[in-house]
VEXMINU-234018 format. One record per residue (C-alpha): residue number from 1; x, y, z. Coordinates in pm, whole numbers. Layout:
residues N
num:NUM&c1:X&c2:Y&c3:Z
...
***
This chain:
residues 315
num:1&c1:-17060&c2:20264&c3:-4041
num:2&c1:-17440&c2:20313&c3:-4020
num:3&c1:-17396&c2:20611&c3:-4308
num:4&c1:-17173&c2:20404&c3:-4498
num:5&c1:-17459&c2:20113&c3:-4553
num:6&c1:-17726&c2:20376&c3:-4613
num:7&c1:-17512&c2:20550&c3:-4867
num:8&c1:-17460&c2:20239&c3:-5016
num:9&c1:-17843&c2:20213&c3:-5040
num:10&c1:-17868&c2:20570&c3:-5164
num:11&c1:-17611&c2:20505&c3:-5465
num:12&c1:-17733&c2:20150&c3:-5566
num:13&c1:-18091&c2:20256&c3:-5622
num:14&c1:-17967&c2:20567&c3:-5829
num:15&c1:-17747&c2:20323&c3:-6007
num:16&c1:-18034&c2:20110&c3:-6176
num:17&c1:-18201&c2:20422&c3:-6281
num:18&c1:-17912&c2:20558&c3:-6492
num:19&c1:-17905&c2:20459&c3:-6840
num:20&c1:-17521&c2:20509&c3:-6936
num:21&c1:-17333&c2:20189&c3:-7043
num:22&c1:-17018&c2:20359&c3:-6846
num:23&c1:-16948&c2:20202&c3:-6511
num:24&c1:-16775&c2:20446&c3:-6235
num:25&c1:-16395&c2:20315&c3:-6303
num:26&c1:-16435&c2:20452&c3:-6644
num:27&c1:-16600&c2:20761&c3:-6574
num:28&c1:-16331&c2:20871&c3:-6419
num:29&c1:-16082&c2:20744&c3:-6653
num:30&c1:-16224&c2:20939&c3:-6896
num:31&c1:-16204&c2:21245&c3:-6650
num:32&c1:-15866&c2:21181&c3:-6570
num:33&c1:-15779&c2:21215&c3:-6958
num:34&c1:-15939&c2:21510&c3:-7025
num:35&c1:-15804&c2:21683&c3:-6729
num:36&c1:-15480&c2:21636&c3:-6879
num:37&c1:-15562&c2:21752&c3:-7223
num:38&c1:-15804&c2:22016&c3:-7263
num:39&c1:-15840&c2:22383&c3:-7184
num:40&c1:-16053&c2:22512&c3:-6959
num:41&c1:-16141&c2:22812&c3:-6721
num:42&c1:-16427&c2:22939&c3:-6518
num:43&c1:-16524&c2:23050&c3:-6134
num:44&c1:-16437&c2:22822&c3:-5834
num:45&c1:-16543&c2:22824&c3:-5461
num:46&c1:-16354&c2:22619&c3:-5229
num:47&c1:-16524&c2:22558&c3:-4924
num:48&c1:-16318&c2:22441&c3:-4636
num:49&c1:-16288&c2:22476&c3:-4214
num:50&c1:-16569&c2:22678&c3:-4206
num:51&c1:-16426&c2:22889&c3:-4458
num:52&c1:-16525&c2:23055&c3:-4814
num:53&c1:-16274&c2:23140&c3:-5109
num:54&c1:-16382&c2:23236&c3:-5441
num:55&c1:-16098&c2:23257&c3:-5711
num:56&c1:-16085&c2:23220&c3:-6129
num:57&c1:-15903&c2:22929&c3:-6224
num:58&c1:-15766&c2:22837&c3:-6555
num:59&c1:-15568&c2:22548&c3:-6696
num:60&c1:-15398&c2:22482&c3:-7009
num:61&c1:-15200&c2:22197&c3:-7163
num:62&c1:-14895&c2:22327&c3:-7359
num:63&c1:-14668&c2:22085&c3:-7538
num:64&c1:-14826&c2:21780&c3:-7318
num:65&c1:-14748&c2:22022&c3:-6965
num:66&c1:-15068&c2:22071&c3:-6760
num:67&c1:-15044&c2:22436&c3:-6603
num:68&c1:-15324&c2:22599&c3:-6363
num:69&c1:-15365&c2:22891&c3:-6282
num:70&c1:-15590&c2:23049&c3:-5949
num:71&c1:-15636&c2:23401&c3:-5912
num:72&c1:-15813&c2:23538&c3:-5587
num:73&c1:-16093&c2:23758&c3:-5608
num:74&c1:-16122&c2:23855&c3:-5254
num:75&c1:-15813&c2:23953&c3:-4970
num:76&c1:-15543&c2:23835&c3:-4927
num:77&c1:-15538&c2:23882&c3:-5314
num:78&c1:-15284&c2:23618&c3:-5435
num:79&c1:-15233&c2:23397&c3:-5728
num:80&c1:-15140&c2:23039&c3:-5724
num:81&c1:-14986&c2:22910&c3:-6062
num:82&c1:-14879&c2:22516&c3:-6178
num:83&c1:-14614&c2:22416&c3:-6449
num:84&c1:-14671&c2:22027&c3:-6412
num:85&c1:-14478&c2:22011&c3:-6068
num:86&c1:-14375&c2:22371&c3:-5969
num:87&c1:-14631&c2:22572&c3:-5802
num:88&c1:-14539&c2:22935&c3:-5748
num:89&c1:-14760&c2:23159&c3:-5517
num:90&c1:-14756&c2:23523&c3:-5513
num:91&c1:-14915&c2:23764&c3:-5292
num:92&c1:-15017&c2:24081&c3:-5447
num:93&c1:-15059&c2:24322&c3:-5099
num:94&c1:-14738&c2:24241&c3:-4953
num:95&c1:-14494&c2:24129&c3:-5285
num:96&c1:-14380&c2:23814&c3:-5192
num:97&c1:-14371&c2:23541&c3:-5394
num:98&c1:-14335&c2:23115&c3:-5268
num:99&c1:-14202&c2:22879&c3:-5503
num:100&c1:-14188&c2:22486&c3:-5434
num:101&c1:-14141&c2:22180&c3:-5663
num:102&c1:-14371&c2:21894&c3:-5591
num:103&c1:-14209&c2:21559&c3:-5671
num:104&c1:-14518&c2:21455&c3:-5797
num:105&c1:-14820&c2:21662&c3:-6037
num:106&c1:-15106&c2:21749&c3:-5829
num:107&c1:-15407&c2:21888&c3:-5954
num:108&c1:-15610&c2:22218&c3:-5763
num:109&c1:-15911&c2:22073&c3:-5810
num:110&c1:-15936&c2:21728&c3:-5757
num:111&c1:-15716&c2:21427&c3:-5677
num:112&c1:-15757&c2:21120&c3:-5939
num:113&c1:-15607&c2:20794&c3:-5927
num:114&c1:-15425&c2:20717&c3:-6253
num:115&c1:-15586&c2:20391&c3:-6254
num:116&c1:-15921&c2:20366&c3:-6116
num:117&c1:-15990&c2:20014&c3:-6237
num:118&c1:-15742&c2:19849&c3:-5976
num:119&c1:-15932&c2:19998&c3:-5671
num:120&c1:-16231&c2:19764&c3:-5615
num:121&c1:-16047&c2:19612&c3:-5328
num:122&c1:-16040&c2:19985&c3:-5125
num:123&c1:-16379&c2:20143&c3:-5286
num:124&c1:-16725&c2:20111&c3:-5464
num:125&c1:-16697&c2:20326&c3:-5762
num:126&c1:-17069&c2:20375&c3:-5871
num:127&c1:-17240&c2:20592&c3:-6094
num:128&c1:-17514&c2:20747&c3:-5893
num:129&c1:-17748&c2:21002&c3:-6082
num:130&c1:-17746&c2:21360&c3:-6233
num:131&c1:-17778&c2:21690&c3:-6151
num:132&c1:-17683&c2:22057&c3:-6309
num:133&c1:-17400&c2:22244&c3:-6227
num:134&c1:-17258&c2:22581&c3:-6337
num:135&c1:-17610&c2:22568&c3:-6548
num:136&c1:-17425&c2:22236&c3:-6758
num:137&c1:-17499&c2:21861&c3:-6719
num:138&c1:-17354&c2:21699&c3:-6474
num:139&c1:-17301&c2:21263&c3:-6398
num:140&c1:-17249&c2:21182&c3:-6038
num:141&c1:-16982&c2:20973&c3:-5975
num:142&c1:-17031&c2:20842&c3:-5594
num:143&c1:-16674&c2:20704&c3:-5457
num:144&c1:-16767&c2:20521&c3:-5139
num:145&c1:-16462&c2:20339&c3:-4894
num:146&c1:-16501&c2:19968&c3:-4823
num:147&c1:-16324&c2:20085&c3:-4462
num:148&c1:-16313&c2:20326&c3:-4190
num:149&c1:-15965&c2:20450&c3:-4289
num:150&c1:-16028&c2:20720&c3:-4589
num:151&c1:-16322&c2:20964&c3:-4658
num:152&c1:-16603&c2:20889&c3:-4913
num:153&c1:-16693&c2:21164&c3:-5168
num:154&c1:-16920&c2:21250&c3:-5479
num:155&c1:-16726&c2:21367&c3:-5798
num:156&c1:-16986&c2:21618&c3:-6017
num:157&c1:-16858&c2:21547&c3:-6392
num:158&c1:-16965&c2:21740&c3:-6692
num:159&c1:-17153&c2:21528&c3:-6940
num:160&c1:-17018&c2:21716&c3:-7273
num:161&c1:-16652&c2:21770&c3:-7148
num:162&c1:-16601&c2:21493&c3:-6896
num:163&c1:-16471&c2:21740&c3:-6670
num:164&c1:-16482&c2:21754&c3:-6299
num:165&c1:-16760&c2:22044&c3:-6184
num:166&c1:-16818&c2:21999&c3:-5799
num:167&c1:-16637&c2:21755&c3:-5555
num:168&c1:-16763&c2:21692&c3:-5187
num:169&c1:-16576&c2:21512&c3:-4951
num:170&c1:-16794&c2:21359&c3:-4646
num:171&c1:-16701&c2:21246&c3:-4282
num:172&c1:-16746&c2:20891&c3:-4156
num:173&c1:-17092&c2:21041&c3:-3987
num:174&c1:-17197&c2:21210&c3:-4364
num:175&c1:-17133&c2:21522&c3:-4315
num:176&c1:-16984&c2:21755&c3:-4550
num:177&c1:-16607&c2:21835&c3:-4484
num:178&c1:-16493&c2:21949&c3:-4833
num:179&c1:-16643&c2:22117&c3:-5103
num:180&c1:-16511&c2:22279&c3:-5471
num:181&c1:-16795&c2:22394&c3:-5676
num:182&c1:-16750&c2:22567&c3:-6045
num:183&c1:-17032&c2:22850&c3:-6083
num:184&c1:-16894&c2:22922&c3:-6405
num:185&c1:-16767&c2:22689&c3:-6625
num:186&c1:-16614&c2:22701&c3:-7006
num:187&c1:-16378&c2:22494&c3:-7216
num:188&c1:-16153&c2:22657&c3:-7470
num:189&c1:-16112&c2:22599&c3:-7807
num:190&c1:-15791&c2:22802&c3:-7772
num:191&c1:-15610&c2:23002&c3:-7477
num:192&c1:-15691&c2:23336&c3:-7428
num:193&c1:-15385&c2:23533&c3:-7387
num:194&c1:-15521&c2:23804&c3:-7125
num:195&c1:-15609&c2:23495&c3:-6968
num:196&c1:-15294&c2:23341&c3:-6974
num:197&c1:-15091&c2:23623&c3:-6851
num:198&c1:-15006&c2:23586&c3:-6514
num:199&c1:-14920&c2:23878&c3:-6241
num:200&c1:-14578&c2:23981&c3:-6262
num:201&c1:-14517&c2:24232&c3:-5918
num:202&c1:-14170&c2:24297&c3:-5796
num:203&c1:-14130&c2:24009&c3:-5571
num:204&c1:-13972&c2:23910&c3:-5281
num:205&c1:-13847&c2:23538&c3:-5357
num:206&c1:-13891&c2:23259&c3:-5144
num:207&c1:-13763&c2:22872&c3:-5254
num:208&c1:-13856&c2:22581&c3:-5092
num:209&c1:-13676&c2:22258&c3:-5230
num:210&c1:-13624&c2:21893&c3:-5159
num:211&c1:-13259&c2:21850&c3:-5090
num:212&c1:-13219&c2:21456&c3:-5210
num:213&c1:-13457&c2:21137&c3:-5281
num:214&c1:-13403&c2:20848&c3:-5123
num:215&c1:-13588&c2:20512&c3:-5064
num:216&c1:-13751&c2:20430&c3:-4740
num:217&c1:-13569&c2:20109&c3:-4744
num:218&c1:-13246&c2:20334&c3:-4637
num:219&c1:-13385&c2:20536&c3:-4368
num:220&c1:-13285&c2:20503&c3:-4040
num:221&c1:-13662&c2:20424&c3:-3930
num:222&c1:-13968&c2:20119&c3:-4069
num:223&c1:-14297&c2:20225&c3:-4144
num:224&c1:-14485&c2:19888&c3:-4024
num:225&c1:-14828&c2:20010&c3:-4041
num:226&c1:-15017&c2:20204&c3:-4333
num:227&c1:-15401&c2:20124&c3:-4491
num:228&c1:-15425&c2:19833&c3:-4799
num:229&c1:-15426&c2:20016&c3:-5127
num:230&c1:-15171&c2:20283&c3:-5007
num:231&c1:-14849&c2:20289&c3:-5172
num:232&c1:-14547&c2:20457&c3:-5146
num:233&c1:-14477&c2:20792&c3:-5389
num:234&c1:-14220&c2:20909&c3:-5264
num:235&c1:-13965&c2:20967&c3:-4970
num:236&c1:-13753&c2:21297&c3:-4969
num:237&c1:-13539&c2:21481&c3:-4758
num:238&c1:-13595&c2:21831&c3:-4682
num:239&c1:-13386&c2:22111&c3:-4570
num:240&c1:-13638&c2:22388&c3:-4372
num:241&c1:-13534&c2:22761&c3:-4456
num:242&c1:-13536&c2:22886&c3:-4147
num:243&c1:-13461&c2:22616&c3:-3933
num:244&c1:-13214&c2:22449&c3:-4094
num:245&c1:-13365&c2:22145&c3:-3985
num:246&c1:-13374&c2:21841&c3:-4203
num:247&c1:-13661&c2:21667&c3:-4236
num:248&c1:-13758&c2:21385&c3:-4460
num:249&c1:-14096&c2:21344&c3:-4561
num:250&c1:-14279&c2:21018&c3:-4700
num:251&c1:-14567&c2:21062&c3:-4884
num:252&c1:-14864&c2:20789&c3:-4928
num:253&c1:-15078&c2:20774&c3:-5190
num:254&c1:-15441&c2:20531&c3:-5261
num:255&c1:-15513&c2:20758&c3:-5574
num:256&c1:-15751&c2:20997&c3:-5379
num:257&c1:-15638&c2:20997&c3:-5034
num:258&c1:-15256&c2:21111&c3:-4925
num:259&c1:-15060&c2:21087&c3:-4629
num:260&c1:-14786&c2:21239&c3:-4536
num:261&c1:-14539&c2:21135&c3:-4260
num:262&c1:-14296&c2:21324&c3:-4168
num:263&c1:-13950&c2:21236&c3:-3927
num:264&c1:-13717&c2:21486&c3:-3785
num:265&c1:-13497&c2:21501&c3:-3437
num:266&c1:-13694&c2:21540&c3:-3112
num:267&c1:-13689&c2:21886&c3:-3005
num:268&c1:-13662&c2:21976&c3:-2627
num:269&c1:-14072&c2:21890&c3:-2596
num:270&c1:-14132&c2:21638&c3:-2804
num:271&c1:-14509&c2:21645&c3:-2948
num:272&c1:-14771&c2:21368&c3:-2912
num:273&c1:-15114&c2:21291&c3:-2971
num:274&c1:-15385&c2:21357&c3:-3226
num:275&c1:-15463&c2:21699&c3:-3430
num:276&c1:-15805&c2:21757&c3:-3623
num:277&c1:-15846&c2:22068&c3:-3857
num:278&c1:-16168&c2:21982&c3:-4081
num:279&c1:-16048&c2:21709&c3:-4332
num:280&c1:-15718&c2:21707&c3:-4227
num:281&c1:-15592&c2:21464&c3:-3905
num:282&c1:-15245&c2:21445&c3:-3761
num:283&c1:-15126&c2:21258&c3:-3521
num:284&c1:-14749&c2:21285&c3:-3321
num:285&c1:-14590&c2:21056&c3:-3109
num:286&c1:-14163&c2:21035&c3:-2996
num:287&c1:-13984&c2:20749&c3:-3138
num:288&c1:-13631&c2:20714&c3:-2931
num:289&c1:-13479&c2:21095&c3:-3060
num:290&c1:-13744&c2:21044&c3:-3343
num:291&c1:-14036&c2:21317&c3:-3408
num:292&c1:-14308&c2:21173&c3:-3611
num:293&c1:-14592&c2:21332&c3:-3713
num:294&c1:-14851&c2:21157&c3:-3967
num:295&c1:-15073&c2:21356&c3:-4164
num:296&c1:-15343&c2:21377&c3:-4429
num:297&c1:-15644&c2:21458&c3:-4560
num:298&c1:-15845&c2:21074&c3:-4388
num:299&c1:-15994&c2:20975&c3:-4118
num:300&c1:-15823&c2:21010&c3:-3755
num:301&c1:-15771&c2:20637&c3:-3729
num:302&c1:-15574&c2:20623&c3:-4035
num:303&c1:-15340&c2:20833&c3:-3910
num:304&c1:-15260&c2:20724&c3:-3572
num:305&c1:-15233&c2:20323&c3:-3697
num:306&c1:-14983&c2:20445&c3:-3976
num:307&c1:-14779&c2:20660&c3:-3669
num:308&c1:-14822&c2:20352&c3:-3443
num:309&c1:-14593&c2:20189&c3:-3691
num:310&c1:-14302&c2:20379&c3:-3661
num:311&c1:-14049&c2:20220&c3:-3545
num:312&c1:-13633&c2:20274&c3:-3574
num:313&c1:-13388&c2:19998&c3:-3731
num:314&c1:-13165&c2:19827&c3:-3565
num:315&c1:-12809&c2:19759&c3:-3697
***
């Protein structure tokens, strides 16, 4: 909590200095708009785990439809591609192409609440200096949790586009668990179309597909537990390829931070206990013949108290 209160510090004296009239709820309303209506490409690193990817990215809004576009510039060479909700990867070495439908749009770069103004109860929203990125401008946008149970993080916004540039994403001690970075940056007037043409190998197809929606309500299980300002987005019910296994999957939403908790029958070992990969926690635990597994991109405590939870109606 220490880095929390010194953060604080940091972002309230860079606060006073900055002349704009916009507060931090609508900076990034502003951002949140233009994402969804201009065109743009450039060169994006992705830093995450330890580990380095470098890729072009491009998006462009067609008839209201957001579509991105990432293209790999080092092994394995792939390209991942967005029409609103259905992402399609292909990789280029081996021919093989992944295609999913989200339930809900989901940007590459950066995760934005639709409605920033209603969050003052979960997080300071402060505008917290400049710097240049990608040789351009940029406003800091500090996003700082009033708890323990979600991840603070900086949000680098171009001062001529109102586009995001960099976005780190910090641990509750400060240090640096996330980071996307543009090191070239350009918005377009109009869409290149050698730009916009995506690879088109002879693929080997792969679907992956929620079976049904549902409502948590009729589930055989209660969620008792998750952190204020989550809400629900949705709760689906997938059938695995391979397994045949069904699984349903609810997914938790405070505008920045998701969680995802997944049920499914107990196998023969049922799993339990907490999992840390960088930025992303899960944590498993047996309910009766219940497998739950709780998992996101936020701290490790928010996922074990939402697991904690679980429990199974009763009739």
């Amino acid at each position: 909590m220490r880095f929390f209160i010194v953060f604080f510090l940091a972002i309230s004296c860079a606060a006073a200095q900055e002349s704009s009239s916009l507060n931090g709820q609508q900076w990034l309303k502003k951002v949140g708009d233009s994402m969804k209506t201009l065109n743009y490409h450039g060169t994006v690193i992705f830093m995450k785990n330890g580990q380095i990817d470098t890729m072009k990215y491009q998006h462009t809004v067609e008839n209201g439809i957001e579509n991105e576009r990432l293209t790999s510039l080092n092994s394995p060479l792939r390209e991942v591609t967005r029409k609103s909700n259905e992402i399609s990867c292909i990789f280029k070495e081996t021919h093989k192409k992944i295609e999913s439908q989200h339930p809900i749009d989901r940007s590459f770069i950066v995760d934005l609440p639709a409605h920033p103004e209603r969050l003052d109860e979960q997080y300071l929203l402060a505008v917290a200096g400049q710097e240049m990125i990608a040789m351009r401008p940029a406003q800091i946008i500090a996003v700082l949790p009033k708890d323990e149970l979600r991840y603070a993080r900086k949000i680098w916004v171009d001062k001529a586009s109102w586009l995001p540039l960099k976005i780190e994403v910090y641990a509750l001690d400060g240090s640096t668990l996330e980071q996307v970075l543009f090191t070239e940056f350009e918005v377009d007037t109009l869409a290149s179309d050698q730009a916009s043409a995506p690879m088109h190998p002879q693929v080997e197809n792969r679907h992956l597909h929620a079976e049904n929606n549902g409502a948590l309500e009729d589930s055989a299980f209660r969620l008792g537990n998750w952190p204020a300002g989550f809400k629900e987005v949705f709760f689906i019910r997938n059938a695995m390829q391979q397994s045949k296994k069904i699984v349903d999957h609810l997914l938790l939403s405070d505008g920045f931070s998701n969680i995802s908790v997944y049920f499914e029958p107990k196998g023969e070992h049922g799993i339990e206990g907490l999992k840390s990969l960088g930025p992303v926690n899960s944590f498993s635990r047996v309910v009766g013949d219940l497998q739950v597994t709780v998992l996101g991109e936020v701290p490790s405590q928010a996922v074990e108290f939402v697991a904690n939870g679980v429990s199974v109606r009763r009739n």
